[in-house]
KENUMI-199934 format. One line per field, with one value per atom (N, C-alpha, C, O): residue number from 1; residue in one letter; x, y, z. Coordinates in pm, whole numbers, plus 50000, padded with zeros to 5 digits. Layout:
N
seq [NUM:...]
type [A:...]
c1 [X:...]
c2 [Y:...]
c3 [Z:...]
END
This chain:
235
seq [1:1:1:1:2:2:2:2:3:3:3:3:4:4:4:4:5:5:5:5:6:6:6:6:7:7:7:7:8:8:8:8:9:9:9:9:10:10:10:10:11:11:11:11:12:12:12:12:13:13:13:13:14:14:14:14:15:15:15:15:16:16:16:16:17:17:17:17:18:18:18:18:19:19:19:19:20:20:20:20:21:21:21:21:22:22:22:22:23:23:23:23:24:24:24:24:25:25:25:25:26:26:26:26:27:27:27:27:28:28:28:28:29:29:29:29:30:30:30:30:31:31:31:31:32:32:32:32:33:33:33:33:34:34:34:34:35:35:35:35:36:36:36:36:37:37:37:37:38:38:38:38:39:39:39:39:40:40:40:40:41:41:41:41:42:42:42:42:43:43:43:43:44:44:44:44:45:45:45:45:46:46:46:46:47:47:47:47:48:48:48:48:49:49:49:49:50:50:50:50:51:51:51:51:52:52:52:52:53:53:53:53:54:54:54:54:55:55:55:55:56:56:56:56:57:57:57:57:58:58:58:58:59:59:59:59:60:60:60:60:61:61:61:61:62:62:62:62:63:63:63:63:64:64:64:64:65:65:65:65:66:66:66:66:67:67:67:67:68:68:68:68:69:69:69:69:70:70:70:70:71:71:71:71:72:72:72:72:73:73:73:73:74:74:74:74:75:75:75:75:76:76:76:76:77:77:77:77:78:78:78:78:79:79:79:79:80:80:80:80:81:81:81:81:82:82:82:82:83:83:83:83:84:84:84:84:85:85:85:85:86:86:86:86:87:87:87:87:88:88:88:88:89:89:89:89:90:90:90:90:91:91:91:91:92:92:92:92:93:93:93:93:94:94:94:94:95:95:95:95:96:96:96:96:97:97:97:97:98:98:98:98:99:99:99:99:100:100:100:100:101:101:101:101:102:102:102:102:103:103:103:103:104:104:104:104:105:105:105:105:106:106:106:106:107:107:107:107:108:108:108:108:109:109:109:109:110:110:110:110:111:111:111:111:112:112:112:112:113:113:113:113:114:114:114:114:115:115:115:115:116:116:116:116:117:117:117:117:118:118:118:118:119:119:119:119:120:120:120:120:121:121:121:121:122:122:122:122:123:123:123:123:124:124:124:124:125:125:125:125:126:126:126:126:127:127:127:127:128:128:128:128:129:129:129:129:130:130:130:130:131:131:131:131:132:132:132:132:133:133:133:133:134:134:134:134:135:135:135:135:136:136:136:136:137:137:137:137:138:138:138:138:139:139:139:139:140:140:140:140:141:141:141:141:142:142:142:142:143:143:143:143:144:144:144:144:145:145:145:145:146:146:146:146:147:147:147:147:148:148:148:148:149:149:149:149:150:150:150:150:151:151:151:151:152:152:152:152:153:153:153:153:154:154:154:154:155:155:155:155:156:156:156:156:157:157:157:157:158:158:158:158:159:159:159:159:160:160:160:160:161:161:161:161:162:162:162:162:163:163:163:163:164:164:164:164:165:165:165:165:166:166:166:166:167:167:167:167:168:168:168:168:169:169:169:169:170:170:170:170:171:171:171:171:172:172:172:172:173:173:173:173:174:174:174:174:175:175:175:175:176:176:176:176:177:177:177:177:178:178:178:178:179:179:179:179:180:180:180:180:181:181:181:181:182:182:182:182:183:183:183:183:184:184:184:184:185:185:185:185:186:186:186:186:187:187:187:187:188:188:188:188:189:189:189:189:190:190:190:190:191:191:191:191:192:192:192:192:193:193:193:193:194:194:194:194:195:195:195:195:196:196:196:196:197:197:197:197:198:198:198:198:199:199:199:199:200:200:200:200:201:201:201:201:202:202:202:202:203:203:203:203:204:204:204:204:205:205:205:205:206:206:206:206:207:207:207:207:208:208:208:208:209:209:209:209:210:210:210:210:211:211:211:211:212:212:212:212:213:213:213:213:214:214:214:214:215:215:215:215:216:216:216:216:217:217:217:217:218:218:218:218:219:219:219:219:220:220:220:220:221:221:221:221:222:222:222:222:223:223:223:223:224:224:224:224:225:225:225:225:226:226:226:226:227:227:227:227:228:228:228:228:229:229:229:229:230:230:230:230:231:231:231:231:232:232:232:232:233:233:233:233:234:234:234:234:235:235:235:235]
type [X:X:X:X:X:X:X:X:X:X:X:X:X:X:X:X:X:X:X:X:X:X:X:X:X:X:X:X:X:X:X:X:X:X:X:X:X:X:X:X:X:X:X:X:X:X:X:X:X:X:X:X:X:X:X:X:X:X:X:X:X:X:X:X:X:X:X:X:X:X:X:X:X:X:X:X:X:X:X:X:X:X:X:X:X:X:X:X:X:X:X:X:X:X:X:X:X:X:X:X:X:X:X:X:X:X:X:X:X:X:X:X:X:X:X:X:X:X:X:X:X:X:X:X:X:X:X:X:X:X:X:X:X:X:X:X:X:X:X:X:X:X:X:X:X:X:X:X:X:X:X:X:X:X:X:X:X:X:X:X:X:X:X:X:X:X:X:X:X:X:X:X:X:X:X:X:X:X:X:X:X:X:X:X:X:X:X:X:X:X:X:X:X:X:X:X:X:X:X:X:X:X:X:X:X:X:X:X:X:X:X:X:X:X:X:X:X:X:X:X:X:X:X:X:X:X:X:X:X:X:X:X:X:X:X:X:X:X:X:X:X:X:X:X:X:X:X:X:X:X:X:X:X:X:X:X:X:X:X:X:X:X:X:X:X:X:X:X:X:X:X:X:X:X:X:X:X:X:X:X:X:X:X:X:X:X:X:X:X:X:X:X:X:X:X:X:X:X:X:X:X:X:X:X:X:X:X:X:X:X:X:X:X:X:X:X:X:X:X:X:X:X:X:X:X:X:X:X:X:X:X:X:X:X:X:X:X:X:X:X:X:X:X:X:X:X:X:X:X:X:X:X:X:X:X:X:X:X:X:X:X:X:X:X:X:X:X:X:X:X:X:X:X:X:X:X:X:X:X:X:X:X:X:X:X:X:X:X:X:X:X:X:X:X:X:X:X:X:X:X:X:X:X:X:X:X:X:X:X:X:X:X:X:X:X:X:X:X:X:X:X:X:X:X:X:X:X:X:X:X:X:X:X:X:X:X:X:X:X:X:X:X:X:X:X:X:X:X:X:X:X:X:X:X:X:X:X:X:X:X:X:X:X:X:X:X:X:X:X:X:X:X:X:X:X:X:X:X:X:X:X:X:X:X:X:X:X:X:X:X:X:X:X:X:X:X:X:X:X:X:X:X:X:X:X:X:X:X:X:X:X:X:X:X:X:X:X:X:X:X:X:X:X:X:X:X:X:X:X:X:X:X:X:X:X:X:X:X:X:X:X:X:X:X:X:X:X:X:X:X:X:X:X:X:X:X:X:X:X:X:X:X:X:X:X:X:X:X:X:X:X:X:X:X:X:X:X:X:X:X:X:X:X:X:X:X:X:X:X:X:X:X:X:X:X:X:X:X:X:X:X:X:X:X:X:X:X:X:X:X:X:X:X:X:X:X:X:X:X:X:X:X:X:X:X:X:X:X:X:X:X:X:X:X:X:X:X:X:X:X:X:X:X:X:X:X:X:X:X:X:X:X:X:X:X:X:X:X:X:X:X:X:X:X:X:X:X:X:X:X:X:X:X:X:X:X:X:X:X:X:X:X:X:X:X:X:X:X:X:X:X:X:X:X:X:X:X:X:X:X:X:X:X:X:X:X:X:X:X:X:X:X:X:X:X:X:X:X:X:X:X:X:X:X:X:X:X:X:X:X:X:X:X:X:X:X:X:X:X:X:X:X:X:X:X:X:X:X:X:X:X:X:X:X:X:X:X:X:X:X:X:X:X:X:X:X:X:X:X:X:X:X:X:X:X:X:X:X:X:X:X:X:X:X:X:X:X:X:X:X:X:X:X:X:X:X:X:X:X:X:X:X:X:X:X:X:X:X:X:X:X:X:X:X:X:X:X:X:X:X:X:X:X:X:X:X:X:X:X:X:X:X:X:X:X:X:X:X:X:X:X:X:X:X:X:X:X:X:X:X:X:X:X:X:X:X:X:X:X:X:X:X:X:X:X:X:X:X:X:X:X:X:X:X:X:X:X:X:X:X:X:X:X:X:X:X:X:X:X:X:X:X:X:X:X:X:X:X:X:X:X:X:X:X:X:X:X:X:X:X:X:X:X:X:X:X:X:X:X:X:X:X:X:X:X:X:X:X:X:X:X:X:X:X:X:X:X:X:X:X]
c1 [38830:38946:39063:39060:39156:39270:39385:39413:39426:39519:39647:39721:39655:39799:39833:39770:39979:40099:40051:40100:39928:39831:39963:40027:39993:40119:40100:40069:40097:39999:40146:40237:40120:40235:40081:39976:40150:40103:40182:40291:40115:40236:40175:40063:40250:40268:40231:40140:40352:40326:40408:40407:40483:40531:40496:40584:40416:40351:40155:40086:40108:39959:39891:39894:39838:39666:39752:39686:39903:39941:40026:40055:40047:40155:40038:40044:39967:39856:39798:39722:39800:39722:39861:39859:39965:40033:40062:40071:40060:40059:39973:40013:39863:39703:39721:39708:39752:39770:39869:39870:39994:40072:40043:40049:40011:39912:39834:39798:39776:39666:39719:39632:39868:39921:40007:40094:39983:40033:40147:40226:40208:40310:40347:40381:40342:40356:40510:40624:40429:40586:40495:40405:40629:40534:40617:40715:40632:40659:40680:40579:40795:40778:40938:41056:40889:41014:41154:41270:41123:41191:41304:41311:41393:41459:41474:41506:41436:41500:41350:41358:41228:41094:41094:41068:41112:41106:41184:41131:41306:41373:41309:41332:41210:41158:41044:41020:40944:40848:40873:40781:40998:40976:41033:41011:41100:41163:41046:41051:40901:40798:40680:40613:40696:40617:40684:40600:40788:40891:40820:40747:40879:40835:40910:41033:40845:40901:40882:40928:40805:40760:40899:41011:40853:40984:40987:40873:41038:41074:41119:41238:41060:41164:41098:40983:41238:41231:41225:41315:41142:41099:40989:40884:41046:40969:40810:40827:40674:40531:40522:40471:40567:40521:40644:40638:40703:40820:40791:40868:40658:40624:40712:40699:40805:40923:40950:40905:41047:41001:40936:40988:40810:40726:40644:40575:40669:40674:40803:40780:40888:41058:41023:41023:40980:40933:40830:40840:40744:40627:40643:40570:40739:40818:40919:40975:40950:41079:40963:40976:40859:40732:40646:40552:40652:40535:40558:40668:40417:40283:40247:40275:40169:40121:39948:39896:39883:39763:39661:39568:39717:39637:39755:39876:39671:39716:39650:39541:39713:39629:39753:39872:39696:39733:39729:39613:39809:39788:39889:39936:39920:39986:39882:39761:39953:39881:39934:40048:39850:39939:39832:39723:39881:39798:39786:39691:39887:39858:39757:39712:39714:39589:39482:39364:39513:39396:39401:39478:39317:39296:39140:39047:39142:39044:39038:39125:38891:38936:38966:38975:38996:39051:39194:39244:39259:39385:39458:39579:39418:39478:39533:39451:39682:39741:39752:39773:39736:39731:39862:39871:39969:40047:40050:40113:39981:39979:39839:39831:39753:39657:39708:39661:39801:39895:40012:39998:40093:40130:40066:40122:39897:39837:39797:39782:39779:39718:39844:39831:39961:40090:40111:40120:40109:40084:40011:40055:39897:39763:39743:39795:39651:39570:39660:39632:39769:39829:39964:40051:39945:40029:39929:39962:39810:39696:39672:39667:39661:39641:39770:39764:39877:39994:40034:40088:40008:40019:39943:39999:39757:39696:39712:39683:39740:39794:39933:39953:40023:40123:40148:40237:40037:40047:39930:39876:39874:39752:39809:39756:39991:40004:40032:40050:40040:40123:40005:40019:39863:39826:39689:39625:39705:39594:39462:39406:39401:39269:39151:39033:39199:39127:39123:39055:39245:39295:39247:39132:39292:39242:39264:39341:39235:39303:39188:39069:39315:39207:39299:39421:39196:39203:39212:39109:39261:39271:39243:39331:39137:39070:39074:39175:38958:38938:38801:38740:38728:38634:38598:38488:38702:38698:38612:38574:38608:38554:38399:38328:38365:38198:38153:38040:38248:38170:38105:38024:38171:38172:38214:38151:38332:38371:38484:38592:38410:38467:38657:38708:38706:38862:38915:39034:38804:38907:38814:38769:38812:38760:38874:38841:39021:39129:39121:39106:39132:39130:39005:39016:38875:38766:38804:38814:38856:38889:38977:39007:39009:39198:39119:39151:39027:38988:38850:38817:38797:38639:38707:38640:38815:38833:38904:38919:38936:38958:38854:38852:38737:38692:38553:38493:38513:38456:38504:38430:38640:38702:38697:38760:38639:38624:38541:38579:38389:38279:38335:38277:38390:38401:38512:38491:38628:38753:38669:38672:38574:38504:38455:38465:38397:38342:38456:38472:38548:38598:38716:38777:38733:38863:38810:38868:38687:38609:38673:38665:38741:38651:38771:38756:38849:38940:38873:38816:38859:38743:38853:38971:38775:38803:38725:38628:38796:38720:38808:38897:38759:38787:38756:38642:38863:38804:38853:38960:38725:38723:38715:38615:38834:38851:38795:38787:38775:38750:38841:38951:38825:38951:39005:38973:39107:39236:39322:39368:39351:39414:39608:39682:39637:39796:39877:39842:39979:40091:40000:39996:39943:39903:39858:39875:39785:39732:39862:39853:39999:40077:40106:40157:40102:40167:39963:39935:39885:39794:39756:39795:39681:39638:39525:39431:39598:39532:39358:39275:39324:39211:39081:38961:39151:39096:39100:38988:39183:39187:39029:38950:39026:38928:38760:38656:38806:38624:38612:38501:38703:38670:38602:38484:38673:38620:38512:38445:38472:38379:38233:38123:38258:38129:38064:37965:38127:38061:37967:37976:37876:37797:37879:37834:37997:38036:38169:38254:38161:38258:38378:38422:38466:38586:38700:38647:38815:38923:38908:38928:38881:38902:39071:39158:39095:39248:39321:39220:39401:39516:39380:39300:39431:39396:39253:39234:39140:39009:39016:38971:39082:39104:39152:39099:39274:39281:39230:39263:39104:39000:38946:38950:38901:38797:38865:38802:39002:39070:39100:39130:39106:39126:39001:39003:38910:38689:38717:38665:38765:38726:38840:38803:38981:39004:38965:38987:38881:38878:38744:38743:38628:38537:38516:38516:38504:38480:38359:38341:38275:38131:38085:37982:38222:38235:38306:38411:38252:38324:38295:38179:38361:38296:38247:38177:38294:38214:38345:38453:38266:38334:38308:38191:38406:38345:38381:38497:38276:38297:38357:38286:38472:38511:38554:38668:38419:38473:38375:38358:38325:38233:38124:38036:38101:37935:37958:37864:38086:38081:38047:38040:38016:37928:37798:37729:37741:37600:37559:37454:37646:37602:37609:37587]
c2 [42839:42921:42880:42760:42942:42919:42948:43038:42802:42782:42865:42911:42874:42869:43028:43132:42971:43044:43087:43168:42988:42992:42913:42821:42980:42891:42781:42814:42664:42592:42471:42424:42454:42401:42274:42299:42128:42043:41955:41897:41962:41883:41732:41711:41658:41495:41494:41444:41575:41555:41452:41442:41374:41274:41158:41095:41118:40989:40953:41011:40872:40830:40973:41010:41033:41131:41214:41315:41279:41408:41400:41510:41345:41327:41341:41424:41273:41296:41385:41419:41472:41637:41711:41772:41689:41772:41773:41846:41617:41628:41672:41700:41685:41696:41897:41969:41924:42124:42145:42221:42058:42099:42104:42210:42015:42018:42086:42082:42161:42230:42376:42455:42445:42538:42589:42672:42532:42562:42611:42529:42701:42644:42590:42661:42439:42365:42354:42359:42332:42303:42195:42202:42077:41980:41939:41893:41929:41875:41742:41674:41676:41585:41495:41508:41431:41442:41338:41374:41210:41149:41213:41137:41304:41320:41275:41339:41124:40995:41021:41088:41014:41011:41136:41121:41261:41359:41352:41399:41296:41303:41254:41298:41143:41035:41083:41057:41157:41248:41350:41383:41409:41535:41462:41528:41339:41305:41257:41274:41180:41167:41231:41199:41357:41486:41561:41641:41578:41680:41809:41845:41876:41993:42087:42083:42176:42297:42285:42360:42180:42130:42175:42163:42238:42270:42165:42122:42095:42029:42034:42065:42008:42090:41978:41956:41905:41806:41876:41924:41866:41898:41835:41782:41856:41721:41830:41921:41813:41888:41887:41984:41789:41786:41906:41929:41944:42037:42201:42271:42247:42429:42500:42593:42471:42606:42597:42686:42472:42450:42472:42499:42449:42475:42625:42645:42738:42859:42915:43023:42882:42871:42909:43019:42768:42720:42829:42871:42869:42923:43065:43143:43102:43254:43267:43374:43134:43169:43135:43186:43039:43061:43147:43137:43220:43313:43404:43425:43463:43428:43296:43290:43200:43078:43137:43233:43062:43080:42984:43012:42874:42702:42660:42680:42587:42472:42328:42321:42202:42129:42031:42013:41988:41907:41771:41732:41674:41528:41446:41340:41492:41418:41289:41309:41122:41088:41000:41015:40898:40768:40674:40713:40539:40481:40476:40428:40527:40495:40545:40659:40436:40477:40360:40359:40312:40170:40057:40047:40004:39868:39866:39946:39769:39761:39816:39815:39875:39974:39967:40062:39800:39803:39743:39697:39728:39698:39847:39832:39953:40071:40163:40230:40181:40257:40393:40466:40426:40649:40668:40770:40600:40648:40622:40700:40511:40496:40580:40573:40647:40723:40894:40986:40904:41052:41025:41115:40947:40928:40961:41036:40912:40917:41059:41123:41105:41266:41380:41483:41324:41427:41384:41457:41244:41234:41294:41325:41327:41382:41515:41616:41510:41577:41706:41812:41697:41778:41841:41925:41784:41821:41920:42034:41872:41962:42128:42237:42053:42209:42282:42337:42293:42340:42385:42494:42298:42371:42506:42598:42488:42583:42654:42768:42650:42789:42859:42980:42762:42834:42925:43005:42882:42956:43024:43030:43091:43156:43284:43357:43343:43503:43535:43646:43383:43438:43386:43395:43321:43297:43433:43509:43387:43481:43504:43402:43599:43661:43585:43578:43538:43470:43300:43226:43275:43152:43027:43039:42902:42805:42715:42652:42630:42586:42438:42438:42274:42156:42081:42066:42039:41906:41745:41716:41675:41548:41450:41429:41396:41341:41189:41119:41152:40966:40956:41062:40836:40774:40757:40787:40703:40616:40741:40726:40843:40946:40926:40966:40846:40851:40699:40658:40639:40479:40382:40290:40439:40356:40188:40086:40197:40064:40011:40061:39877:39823:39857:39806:39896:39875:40017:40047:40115:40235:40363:40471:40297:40459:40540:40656:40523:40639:40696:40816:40595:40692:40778:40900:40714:40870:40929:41044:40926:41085:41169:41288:41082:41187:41255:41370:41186:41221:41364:41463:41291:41368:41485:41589:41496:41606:41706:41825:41666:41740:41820:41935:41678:41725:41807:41858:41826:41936:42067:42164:42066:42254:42314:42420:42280:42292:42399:42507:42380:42461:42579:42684:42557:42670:42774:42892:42736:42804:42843:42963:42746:42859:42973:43085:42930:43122:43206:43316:43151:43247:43295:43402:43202:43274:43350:43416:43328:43345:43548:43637:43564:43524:43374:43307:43340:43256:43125:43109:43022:42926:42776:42768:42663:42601:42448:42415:42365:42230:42106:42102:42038:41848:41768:41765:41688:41596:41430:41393:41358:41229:41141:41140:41040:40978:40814:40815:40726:40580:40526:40579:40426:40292:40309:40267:40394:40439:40329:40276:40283:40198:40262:40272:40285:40351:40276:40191:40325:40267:40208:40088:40300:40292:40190:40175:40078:39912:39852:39732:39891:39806:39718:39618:39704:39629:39567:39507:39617:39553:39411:39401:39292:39203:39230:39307:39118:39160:39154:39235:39034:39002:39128:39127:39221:39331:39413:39464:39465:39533:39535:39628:39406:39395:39412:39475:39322:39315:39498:39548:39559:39751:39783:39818:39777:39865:39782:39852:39670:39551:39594:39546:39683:39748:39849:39870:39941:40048:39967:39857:40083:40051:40038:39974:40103:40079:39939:39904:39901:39774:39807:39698:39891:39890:39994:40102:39985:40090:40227:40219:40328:40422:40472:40413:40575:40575:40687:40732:40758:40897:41007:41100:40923:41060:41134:41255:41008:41029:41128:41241:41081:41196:41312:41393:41357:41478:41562:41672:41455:41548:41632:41755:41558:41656:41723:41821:41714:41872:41955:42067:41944:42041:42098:42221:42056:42101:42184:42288:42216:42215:42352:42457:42340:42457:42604:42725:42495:42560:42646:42743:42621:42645:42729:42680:42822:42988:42997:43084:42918:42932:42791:42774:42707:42634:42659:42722:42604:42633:42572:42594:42518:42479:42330:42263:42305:42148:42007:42005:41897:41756:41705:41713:41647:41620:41438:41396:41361:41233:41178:41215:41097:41058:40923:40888:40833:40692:40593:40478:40619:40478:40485:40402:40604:40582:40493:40480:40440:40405:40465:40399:40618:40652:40650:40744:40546:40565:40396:40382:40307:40142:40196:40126]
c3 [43304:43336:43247:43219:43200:43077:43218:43297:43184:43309:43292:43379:43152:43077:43170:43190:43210:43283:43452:43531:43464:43633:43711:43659:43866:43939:43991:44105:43988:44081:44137:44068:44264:44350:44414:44472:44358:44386:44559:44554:44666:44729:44771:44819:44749:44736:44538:44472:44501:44358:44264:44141:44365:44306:44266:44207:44275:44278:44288:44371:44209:44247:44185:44067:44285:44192:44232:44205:44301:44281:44143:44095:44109:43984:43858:43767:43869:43747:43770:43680:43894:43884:43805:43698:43884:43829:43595:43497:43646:43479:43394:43281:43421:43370:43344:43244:43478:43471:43399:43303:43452:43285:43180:43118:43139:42991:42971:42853:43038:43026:43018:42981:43050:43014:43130:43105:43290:43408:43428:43380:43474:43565:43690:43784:43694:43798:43858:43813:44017:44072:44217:44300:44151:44275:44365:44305:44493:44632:44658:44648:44694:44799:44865:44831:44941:45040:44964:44983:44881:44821:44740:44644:44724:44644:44495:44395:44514:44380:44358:44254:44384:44369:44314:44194:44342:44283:44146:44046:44140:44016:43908:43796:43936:43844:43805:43687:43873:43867:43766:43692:43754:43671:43519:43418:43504:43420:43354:43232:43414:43384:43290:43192:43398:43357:43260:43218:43202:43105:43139:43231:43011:43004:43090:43087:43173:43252:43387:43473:43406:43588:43642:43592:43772:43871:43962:43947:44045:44216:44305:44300:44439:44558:44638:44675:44653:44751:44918:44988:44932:45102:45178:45141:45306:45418:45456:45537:45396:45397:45532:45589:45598:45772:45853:45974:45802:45850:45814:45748:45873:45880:45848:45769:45899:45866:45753:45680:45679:45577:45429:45321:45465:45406:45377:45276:45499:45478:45396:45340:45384:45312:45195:45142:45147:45020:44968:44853:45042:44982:44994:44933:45073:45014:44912:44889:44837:44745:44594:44482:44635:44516:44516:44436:44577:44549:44416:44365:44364:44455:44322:44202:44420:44406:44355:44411:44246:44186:44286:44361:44252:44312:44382:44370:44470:44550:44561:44618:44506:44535:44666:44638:44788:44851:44826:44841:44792:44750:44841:44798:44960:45029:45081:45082:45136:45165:45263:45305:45308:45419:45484:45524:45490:45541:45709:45770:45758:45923:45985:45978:46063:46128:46087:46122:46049:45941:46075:46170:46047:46103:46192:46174:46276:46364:46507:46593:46511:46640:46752:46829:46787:46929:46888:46990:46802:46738:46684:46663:46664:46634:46732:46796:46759:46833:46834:46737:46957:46938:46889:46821:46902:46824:46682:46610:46625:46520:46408:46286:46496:46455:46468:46400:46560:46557:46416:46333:46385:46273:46180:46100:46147:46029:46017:45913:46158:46130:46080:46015:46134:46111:45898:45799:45915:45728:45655:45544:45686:45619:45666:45617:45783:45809:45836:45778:45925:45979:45837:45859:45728:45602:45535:45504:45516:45454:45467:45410:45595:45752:45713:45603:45777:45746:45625:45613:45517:45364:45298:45236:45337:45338:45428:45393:45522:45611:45559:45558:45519:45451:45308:45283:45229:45120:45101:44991:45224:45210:45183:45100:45289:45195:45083:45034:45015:44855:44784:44662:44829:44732:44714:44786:44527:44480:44522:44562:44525:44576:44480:44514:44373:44315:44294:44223:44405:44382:44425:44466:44432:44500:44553:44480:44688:44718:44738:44771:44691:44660:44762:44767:44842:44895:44864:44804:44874:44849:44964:45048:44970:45105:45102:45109:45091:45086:45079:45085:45066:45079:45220:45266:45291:45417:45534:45650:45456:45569:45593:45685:45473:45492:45497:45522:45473:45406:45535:45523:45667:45773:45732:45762:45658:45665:45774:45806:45821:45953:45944:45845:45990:46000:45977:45994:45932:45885:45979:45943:46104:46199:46208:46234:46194:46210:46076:46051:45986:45826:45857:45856:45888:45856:45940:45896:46109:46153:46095:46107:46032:45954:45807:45776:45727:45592:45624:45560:45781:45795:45861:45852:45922:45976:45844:45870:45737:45647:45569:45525:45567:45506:45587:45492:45654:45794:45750:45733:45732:45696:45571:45568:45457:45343:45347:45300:45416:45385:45512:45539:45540:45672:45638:45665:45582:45487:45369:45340:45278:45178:45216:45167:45315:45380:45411:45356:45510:45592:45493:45503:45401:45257:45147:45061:45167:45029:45004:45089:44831:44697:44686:44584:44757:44733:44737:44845:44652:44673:44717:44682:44803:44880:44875:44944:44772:44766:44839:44924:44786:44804:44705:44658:44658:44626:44689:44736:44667:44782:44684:44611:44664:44547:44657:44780:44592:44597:44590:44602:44572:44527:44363:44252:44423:44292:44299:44399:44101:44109:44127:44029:44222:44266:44372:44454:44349:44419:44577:44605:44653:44749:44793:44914:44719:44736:44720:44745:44683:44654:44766:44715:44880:45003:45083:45187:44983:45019:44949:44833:45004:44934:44775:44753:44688:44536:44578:44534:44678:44716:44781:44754:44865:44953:44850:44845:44741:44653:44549:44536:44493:44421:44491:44466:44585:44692:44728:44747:44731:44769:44674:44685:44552:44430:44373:44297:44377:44355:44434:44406:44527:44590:44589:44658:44491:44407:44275:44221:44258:44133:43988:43892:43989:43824:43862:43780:43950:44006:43965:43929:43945:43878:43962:43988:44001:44029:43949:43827:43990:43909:43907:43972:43831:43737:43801:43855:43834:43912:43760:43765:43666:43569:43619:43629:43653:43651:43756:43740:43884:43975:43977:44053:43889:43803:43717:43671:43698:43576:43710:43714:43806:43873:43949:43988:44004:44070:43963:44005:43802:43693:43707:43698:43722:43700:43832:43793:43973:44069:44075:44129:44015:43978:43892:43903:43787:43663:43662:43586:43740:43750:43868:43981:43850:43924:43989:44074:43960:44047:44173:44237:44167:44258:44363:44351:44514:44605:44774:44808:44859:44951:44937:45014:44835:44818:44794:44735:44879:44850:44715:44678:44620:44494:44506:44508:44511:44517:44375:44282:44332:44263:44301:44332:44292:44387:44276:44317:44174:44098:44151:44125:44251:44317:44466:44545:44493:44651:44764:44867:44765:44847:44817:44856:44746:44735:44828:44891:44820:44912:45036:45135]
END
């Protein structure tokens, strides 16, 4: 697909794998416009990205909002969702419902709300990408709130491919990205994650932008999780 002058509104495009989607479609001919609630984060983002990128600092968890927004952009081509958050992590008799309702209003409930919001402006041919996790499949000890928050995303994929379809409807489920996101984690937990895939290594924001560019770009895909983790869903 020849992206060049395609609308595509990235939200959590400031930072980590939304900032490198957004940069990646720019380059590729887009017109991007990316989302997120930081003001100063947004400023630094577009000063990053140059070019013609638009920004609209707004709170993704705020519907009204976010329907606002997506009537003053329309009509929108793509959508990719890259909002993200850690609440909800830990061990399962140490994790609080309020702290697992947090993680779903970060994620799950930003996702939901976004694709419902730009479903009237978006194109009949258009698309809309998910940004999920690993943690939805790996069954690793400490992250049963991350997979309900990542598996319940990713559950609606094949079911919105049908029920949107010719409008096509992916995911992609990245691994242990080396991004801001480990920053407040130990260097130690960092390495032993990505140390348990077959290619042992962090994969990169960009690597994860190659495959929401493939997942846009490609017209005969649809309905599908695209693992981008080094093969960690294969241990």
């Amino acid at each position: 697909m020849d992206m060049k002058n395609s609308r595509v509104v990235v939200v959590g495009g400031t930072s980590g794998i939304g900032l490198a989607t957004a940069k990646r479609l720019a380059t590729d001919g887009a017109m991007v416009s990316i989302l997120g609630r930081s003001p100063a984060r947004l400023e630094a983002a577009l000063r990053e990205i140059g070019g013609s990128v638009q920004g609209h600092a707004t709170d993704a968890g705020d519907r009204a909002a976010l329907d606002a927004l997506f009537d003053r952009l329309a009509p929108v081509d793509h959508l990719v969702v890259a909002a993200s958050g850690g609440a909800g992590a830990g061990p399962f008799g140490m994790v609080k419902t309020e702290g697992l309702r947090e993680g779903f209003e970060a994620k799950f409930w930003v996702h939901w709300n976004a694709a419902q919001s730009v479903l009237p402006h978006l194109a009949q041919d258009g698309t809309i990408t998910l940004i999920t996790a690993a943690s939805s499949r790996l069954a690793n000890p400490g992250t049963a709130g991350l997979a309900a928050i990542n598996g319940a995303l990713e559950r609606i994929v094949p079911t919105l491919a049908r029920e949107l379809a010719p409008r096509r409807i992916n995911a992609v489920s990245p691994g242990v990205i080396d991004t801001a996101w480990w920053a407040d984690k130990p260097a130690q937990m960092f390495e032993t994650q990505f140390r348990k895939a077959p290619l042992a290594r962090p994969g990169t924001a960009a690597e994860v932008a190659d495959a929401v560019a493939f997942l846009i770009g490609n017209q005969f895909v649809t309905g599908i999780v695209l693992d981008v983790d080094g093969g960690l869903h294969l241990t």
